[in-house]
C-alpha positions in Angstrom: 324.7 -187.0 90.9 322.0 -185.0 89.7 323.6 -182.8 87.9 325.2 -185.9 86.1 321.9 -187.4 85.1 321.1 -183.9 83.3 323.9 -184.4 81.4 323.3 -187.7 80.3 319.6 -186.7 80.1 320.1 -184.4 77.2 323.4 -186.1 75.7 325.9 -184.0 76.6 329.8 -184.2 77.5 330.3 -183.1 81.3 331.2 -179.4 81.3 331.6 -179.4 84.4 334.2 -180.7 86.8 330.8 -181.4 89.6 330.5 -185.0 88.2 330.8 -188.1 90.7 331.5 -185.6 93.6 329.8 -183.3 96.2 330.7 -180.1 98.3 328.7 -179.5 101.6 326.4 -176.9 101.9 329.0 -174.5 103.7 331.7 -175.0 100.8 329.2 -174.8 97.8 328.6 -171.4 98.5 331.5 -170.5 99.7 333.0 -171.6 96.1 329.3 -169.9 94.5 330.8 -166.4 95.8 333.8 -166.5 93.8 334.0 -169.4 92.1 336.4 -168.6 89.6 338.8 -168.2 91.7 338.6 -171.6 93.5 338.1 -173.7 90.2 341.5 -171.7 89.0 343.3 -173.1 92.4 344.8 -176.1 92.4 343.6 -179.6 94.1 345.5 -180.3 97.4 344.7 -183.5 98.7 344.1 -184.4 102.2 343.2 -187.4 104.9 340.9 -185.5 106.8 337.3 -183.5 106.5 336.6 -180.5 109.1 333.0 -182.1 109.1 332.9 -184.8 111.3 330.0 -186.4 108.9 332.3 -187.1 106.2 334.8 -188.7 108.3 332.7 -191.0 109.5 331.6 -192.2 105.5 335.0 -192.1 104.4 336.0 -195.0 107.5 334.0 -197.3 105.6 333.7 -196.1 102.1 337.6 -194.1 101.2 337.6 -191.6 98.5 339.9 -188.6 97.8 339.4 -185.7 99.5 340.6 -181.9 98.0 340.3 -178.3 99.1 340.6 -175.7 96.5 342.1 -172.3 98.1 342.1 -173.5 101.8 338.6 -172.8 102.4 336.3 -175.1 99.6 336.6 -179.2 100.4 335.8 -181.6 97.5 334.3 -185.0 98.4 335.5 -187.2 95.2 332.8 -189.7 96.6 332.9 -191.6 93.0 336.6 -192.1 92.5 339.1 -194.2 93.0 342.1 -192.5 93.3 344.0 -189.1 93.6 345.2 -189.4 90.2 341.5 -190.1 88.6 340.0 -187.2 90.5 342.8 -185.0 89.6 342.8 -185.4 85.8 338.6 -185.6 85.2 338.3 -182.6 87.7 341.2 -180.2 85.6 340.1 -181.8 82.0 336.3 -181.0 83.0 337.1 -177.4 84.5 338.7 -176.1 80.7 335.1 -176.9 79.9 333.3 -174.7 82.1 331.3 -171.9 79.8 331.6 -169.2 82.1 329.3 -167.2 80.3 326.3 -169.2 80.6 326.7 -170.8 84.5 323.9 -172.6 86.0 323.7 -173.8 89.4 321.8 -176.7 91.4 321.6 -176.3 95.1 319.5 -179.2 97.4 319.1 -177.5 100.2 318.3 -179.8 102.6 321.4 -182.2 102.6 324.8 -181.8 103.5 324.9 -179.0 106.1 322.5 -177.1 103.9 321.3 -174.1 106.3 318.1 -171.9 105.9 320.4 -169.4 105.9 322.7 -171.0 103.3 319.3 -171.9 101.0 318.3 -167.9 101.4 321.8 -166.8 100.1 321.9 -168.9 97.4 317.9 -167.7 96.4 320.2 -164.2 96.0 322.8 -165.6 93.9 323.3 -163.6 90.6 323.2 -167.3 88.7 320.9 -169.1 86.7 319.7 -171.5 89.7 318.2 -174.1 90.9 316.9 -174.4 94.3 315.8 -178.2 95.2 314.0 -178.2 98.7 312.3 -181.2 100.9 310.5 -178.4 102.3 309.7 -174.7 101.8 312.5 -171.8 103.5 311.2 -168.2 103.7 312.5 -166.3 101.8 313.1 -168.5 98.9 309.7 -168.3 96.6 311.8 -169.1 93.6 312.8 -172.4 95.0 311.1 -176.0 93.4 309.6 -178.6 95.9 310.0 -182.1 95.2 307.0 -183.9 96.9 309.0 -187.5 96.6 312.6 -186.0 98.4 315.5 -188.3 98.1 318.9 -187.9 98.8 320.1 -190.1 96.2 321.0 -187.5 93.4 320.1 -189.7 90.3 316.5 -190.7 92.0 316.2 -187.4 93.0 316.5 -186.0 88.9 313.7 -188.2 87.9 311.5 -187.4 91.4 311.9 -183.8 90.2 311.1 -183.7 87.2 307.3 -183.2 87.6 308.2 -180.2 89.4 310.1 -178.0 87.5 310.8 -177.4 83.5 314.3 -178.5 82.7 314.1 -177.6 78.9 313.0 -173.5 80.6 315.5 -173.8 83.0 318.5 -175.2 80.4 317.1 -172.5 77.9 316.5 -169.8 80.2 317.7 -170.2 83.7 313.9 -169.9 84.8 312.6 -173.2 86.3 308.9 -172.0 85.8 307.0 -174.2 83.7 306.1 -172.2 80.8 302.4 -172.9 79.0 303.1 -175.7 76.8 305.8 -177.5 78.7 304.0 -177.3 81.5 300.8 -179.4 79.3 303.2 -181.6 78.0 304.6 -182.9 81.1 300.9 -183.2 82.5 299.6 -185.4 78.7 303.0 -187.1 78.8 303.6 -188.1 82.6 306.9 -186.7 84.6 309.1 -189.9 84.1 310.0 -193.0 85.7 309.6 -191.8 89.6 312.5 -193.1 91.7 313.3 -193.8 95.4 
């Protein structure tokens, strides 16, 4: 959901089929290390998760379930059908600029390792490391001192913490010199929870 609220944030169309759905920690970087590949497979729906977690929310709240390739599941938490998933998800990946890719990883949900957060601190993208608390290993990686798991709170808990015009324009979350007094005359935002 975060990466929604970006869009909306700065009035954009989704380019990018990560709207309304989630991929656990294990899968997002699975698909991270080759991700054209998976987004070029197609979406084979199924009844059940290999993580017991999500069959557990999907008894009380159903939602399509995909894997792309065999190895990457997609939890379509915000739709209501197979049909509605499939047709957002392929109109949103023709989007996709693949020459300017940038990546948001909160790593600490959804099976989110240290050793999952320190690979994707490697990743050759323009990223965005969201932690509760700090991982060695990841000195790149933003702390967000009021942590929620709720992706569109957690946009607006975050933004005192990073510089989401640097990292848009640059792939750098560091604050440069005058966004970083702007956020501090102007406030950070409506804070969340």
């Amino acid at each position: 959901m975060l990466g929604a609220e970006v869009y909306k944030y700065v009035g954009m169309p989704f380019n990018t089929p990560f709207i309304g759905l989630f991929l656990m920690g294990p899968c997002y970087l699975e698909l991270l290390r080759n991700p054209q590949h998976y987004l070029s497979q197609e979406l084979v729906f199924q009844q059940t998760s290999r993580y017991d977690e999500i069959n557990r929310i999907r008894e009380k709240n159903p939602y399509p379930l995909a894997t792309l390739g065999g190895k990457v599941e997609v939890d379509f938490l915000h739709y209501h059908s197979e049909q509605e998933a499939r047709e957002k998800w392929q109109r949103r990946v023709a989007r996709i600029n693949w020459n300017n890719l940038l990546v948001k990883f909160d790593g600490s949900k959804d099976g989110a390792t240290p050793e999952l957060v320190r690979e994707f601190a490697q990743m050759p993208y323009k990223r965005l490391l969201l932690l509760k608390e700090s991982v060695p290993g990841t000195d790149q990686a933003v702390l967000v001192r009021h942590y929620t798991t709720n992706g569109a709170h957690m946009f607006y808990n975050s933004l005192a913490e990073y510089d989401l015009v640097n990292w848009l324009n640059t792939g750098n979350p560091a604050f440069t010199p005058a966004n970083w007094l702007m956020a501090k005359l102007l406030g950070s935002g409506v804070e969340r929870q």
